[in-house]
Structure formats: structure tokens, C-alpha cells
C-alpha positions, -999 to 999 in steps of 0.1 A, spaced: -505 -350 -400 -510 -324 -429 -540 -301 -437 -548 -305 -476 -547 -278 -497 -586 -271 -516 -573 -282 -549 -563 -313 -543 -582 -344 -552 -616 -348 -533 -645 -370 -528 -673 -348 -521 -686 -312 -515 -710 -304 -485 -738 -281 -485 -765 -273 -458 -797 -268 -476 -817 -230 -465 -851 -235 -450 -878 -211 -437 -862 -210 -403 -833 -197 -414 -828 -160 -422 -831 -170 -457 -868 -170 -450 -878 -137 -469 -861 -143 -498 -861 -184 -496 -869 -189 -531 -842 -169 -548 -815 -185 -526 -829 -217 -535 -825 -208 -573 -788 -203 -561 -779 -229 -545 -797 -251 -574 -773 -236 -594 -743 -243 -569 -752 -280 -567 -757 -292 -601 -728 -271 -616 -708 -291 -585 -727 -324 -595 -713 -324 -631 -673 -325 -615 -677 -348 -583 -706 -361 -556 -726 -335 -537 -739 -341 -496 -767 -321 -489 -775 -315 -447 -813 -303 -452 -834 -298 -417 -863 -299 -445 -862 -332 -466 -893 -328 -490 -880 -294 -500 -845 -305 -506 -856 -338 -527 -881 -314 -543 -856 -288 -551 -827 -310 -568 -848 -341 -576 -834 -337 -612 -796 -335 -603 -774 -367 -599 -749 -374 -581 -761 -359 -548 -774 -375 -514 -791 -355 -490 -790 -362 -455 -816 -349 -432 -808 -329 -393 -818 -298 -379 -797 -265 -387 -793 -228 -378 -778 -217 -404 -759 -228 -437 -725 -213 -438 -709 -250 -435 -678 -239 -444 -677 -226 -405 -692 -256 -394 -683 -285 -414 -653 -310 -405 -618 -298 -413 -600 -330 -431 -569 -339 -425 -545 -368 -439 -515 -385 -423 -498 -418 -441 -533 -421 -466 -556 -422 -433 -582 -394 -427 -593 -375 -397 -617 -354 -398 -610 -328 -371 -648 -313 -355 -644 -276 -339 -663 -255 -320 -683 -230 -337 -696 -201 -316 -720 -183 -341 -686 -160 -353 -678 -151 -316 -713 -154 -303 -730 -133 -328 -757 -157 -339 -773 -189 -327 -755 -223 -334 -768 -250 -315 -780 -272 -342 -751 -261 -368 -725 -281 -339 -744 -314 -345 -739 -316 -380 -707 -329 -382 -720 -361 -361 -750 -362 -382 -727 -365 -410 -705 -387 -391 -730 -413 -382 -744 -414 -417 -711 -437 -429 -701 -412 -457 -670 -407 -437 -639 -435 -439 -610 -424 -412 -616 -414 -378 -633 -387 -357 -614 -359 -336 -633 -341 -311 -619 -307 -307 -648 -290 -292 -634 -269 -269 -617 -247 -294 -635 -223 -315 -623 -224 -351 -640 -217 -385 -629 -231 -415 -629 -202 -437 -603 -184 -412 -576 -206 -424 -558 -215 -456 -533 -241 -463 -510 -244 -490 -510 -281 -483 -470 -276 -475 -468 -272 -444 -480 -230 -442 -510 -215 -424 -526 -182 -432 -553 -166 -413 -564 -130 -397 -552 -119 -364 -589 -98 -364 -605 -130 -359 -581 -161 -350 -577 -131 -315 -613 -122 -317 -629 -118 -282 -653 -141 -280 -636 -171 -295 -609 -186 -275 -604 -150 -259 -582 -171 -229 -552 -179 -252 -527 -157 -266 -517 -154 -300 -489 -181 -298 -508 -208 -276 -533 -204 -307 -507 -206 -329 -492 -237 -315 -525 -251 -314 -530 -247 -352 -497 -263 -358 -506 -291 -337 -540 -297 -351 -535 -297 -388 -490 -302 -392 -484 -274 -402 -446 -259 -395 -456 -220 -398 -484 -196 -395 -484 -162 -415 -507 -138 -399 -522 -109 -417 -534 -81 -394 -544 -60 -420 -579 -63 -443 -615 -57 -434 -646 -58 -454 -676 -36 -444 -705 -58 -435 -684 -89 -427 -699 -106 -398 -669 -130 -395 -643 -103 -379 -617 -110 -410 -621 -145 -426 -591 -149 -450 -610 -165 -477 -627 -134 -481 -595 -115 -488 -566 -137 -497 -563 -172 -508 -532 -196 -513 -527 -212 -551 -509 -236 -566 -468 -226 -575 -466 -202 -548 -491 -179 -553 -518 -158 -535 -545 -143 -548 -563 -112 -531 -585 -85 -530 -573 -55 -543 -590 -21 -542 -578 6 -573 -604 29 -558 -586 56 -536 -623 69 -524 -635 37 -515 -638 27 -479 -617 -1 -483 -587 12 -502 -563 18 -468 -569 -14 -455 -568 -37 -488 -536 -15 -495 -515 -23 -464 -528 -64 -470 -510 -60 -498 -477 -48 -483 -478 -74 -458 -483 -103 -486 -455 -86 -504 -435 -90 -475 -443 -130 -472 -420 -159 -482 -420 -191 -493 -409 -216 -468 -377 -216 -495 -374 -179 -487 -388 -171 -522 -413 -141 -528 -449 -156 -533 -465 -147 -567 -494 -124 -558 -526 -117 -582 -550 -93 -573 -590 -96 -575 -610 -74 -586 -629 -54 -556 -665 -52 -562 -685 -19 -571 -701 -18 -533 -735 -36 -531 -757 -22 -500 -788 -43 -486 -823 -25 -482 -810 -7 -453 -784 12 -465 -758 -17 -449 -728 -18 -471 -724 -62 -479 -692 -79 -480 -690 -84 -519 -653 -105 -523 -644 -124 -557 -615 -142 -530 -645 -163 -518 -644 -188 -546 -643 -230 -547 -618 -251 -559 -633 -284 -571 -623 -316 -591 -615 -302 -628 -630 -266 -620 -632 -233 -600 -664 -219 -589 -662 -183 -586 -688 -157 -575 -704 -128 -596 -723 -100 -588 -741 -89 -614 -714 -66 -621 -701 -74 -664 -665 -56 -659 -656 -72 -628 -669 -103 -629 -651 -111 -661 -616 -95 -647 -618 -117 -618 -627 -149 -642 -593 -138 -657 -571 -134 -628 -586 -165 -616 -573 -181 -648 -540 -172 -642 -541 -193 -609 -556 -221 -619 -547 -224 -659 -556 -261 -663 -591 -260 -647 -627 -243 -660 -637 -213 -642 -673 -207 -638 -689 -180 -625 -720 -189 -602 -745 -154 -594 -744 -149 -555 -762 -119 -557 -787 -135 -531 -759 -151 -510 -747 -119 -506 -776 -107 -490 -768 -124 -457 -730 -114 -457 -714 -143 -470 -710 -158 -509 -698 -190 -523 -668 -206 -503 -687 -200 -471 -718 -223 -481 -694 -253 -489 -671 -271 -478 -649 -298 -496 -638 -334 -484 -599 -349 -495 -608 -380 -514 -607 -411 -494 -608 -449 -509 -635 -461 -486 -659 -427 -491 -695 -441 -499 -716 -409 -508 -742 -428 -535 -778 -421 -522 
């Protein structure tokens, strides 16, 4: 069994569409305009599946994009990279692994968001087999693999109360090895981002690359809230090895000038919180020239033979999450069937 690392080959990126019962509902039509953007730029590299709870406004929405289906079922949300399947591939077979999601610890409603996956499932996009692993609580932006055989997540939310709050740190640990093959677990306890609703997702603050390397979130400003925090993250990835025993390469992000909502509510800005796709990298901007083009660069460094485009979450944003969280990609499979 082994957990695919995101740039590998795939078949297909999954979205669940906003709609007016979702707290997208005062500012529905400049998400829209983002996710749009989101789709076709994924369209134009590999096939798009669209969960939408409201069909007509999906179809009306990306009727002009190719290259997508769109599926219809009832959501709460659309963070589906929390809720979609976690793929893994043993011997070329595919299972597609469906956890428990609890709203980030019981925070928010997520009745409908833990159908999805059968939804999906029934459809007959899927070729391999389904794993039922309810009864453990797991996102999928609180893990990265390397593809190798290494896990890294967050102590602050992998041992969140709230989650599976009745195992200890090594039962969960020797759960995650179980579940996706993987020989090690590297644990960061350090790294918080104000706003963050998730309790420490690691693809808001450090991401595994190809060759060994890490990218992160580094913070140059001493006075910013941050700047502790992202500082001893660093240490402790400096401190990491290779399975070899070799240093990892580490490139540091940009940290966003802080963006606060209406309220005065500091929002969990990260340029970690990118997409790896066939051919490209999606990365998020924030209307901010400087930084956004510095973390296009670093970017480039990780991923030299792939285009790196910069999609405006500015609205995304707005509910505490950005690009990686709304999708989730899907390890190409021979028998995937995702025409419309």
C-alpha cells in the first residue's frame, strides 16, 4: 500500500461547487468568478468532477469549459480537500480510502459533506475499490506524502480534541502507517496561522517536493504575529532527514502582508496552499504584486519543469481557506471514466 505523492500522474481533480446555502452566500458571485477561474485553468491540463448540490447553477456557471462533469448531491460546505477520498495504490490497483470528517473537530456542520464520497463512488468515475474508514476522523490537508514512504502532519491537529481525542499520539501514528504504507511520520508541533479554523493543516505551512525538498512558510517580519512560531517550524524542518539520513532541501514562501475580514479577524493568507496538477502548479495570490511574484519564484525552484500559475483567492480567503483546500486530486487509474 503507498500514499501517492500530489505530483504524480493523475486522472482528475474534484471540486464541490458553492451554493447559497453555504456561507459563500453573501459573497456567492465573487467566489463563483473564482472557482470559474480554478476550473477551466484545471480543465486545460486534465478532467475536472464537479459535486454541485445546485445543478442549473453549476451547468450555467462552466457551461463553456470542457472537459468537466458535474455530478449533482447535497453539501455543507466545499473544502473537499477535508472530505474527498484519499487514494491509495498498491501493485497498480486503487483504493480509495473514505474518512471521517467532523467539521475540523466539530466546529461546523458536515452531514452532507460525509456522503460525498459515496455520491462520487456510486457515480462509476472510480476504478479500484472502496475502504470504509469512518470511524477515524482525518482530513486530507493534515497530511503530506512524499510518495516514499514519509508522512508529515501537525501534532496541533492530528491530537486535536475533538477528533479521535481517545488515541494517543502513537496509536494514531500507527494508524496512519497502516492506512496509507507509509514507514515514518514526521510531526511538526510548531506553526499556527491566525484565523485558521483547521487547528494546523500542513498544507497551509509546509509541503513535501520532488528531490527532497520542503517548501514553507517563512515570516521575515520580526513584528508580525507569526514570526515565533513560523521561526521554530523552521528549526524543526531543519532538523528533518531524509529516510537516507540526508538534510531535506528547504525553500521558504513568502508570508503574506496580513489580510483581515470586515471584522477586524485576521484570515489565514498561506502561499503553501497551492495544487500540483498534470504539467502545472496552481498557486494562490492575494492581490499582493511583491509577494505573489516571490512565491511564483520559489515555487519555480520546486517544480522547474511545470508552469506556475497564479489563481486570485482573495474571495477564498474570505472563509479561512484558499486553493489546495477546495480540491482534491485523484492518482490516474486505467479504467477512470470521468467524460460527461
Amino acid at each position: 500500500m503507498r500514499l501517492p505523492a500530489e505530483w504524480e500522474r493523475q486522472s482528475f481533480v474534484e471540486l464541490t461547487f458553492p451554493h447559497k446555502e453555504t456561507d459563500w452566500c453573501p459573497i456567492l458571485p465573487e467566489v463563483l468568478d473564482c472557482y470559474y477561474h480554478i476550473i477551466s485553468t484545471i480543465s486545460c491540463y486534465e478532467p475536472v468532477v464537479v459535486m454541485a448540490a445546485d445543478m442549473s447553477l453549476a451547468q450555467s456557471i462552466l457551461c463553456d469549459i470542457s472537459n468537466v462533469r458535474i455530478i449533482g448531491c447535497k453539501s455543507n460546505d466545499t473544502w473537499t480537500r477535508d472530505h474527498g477520498f484519499i487514494t491509495c495504490e498498491e501493485d497498480g490497483k486503487f483504493f480509495y480510502k473514505d474518512f471521517q470528517f467532523n467539521g475540523w473537530g466539530l466546529k461546523f456542520a458536515s452531514n452532507y459533506d460525509n456522503q460525498l464520497n459515496r455520491v462520487l463512488w456510486e457515480s462509476g468515475i472510480l476504478d479500484g475499490k472502496y475502504e470504509n474508514h469512518l470511524d477515524f476522523v482525518l482530513e486530507g490537508g493534515s497530511i503530506e506524502s512524499d510518495g516514499c514512504g514519509t508522512l508529515l502532519t501537525t501534532s496541533s491537529c492530528l491530537l486535536a480534541p475533538n477528533r479521535n481525542s481517545v488515541l494517543s499520539r502513537i496509536e494514531i501514528e500507527n494508524r496512519l502507517m497502516n492506512y496509507f504504507g507509509v514507514s515514518r511520520v514526521l510531526w511538526l508541533n510548531s506553526g499556527k496561522l491566525e484565523g485558521d479554523d483547521t487547528d494546523g493543516h500542513i498544507d497551509t505551512l509546509a509541503r513535501f517536493c520532488p528531490n527532497d525538498t520542503i517548501v514553507y512558510v517563512k515570516c521575515e517580519d520580526r513584528l508580525d504575529i507569526h514570526f515565533q512560531e513560523l521561526e521554530n517550524m523552521e528549526k524543526e524542518l531543519s532538523l528533518f532527514k531524509t529516510i537516507e539520513g540526508n538534510p531535506y532541501r528547504l525553500i521558504g514562501l513568502p508570508h503574506p502582508t496580513a489580510i483581515y475580514d470586515s471584522t477586524g479577524e485576521r484570515l489565514p493568507a498561506t502561499y503553501a496552499n497551492y495544487l500540483v496538477i498534470n504539467g502545472a502548479v496552481l498557486y494562490p495570490t492575494y492581490n499582493q504584486a511583491e509577494n505573489d511574484a516571490n512565491a511564483k519564484t520559489q515555487l519555480s525552484k520546486a517544480y522547474p519543469d511545470r508552469d506556475i500559475i497564479g489563481i486570485d483567492c482573495c474571495s477564498l480567503i474570505k472563509q479561512h481557506g484558499s486553493l489546495h483546500c477546495c480540491t482534491m486530486q485523484y492518482v490516474e487509474s486505467r479504467g477512470s471514466r470521468v467524460e460527461g
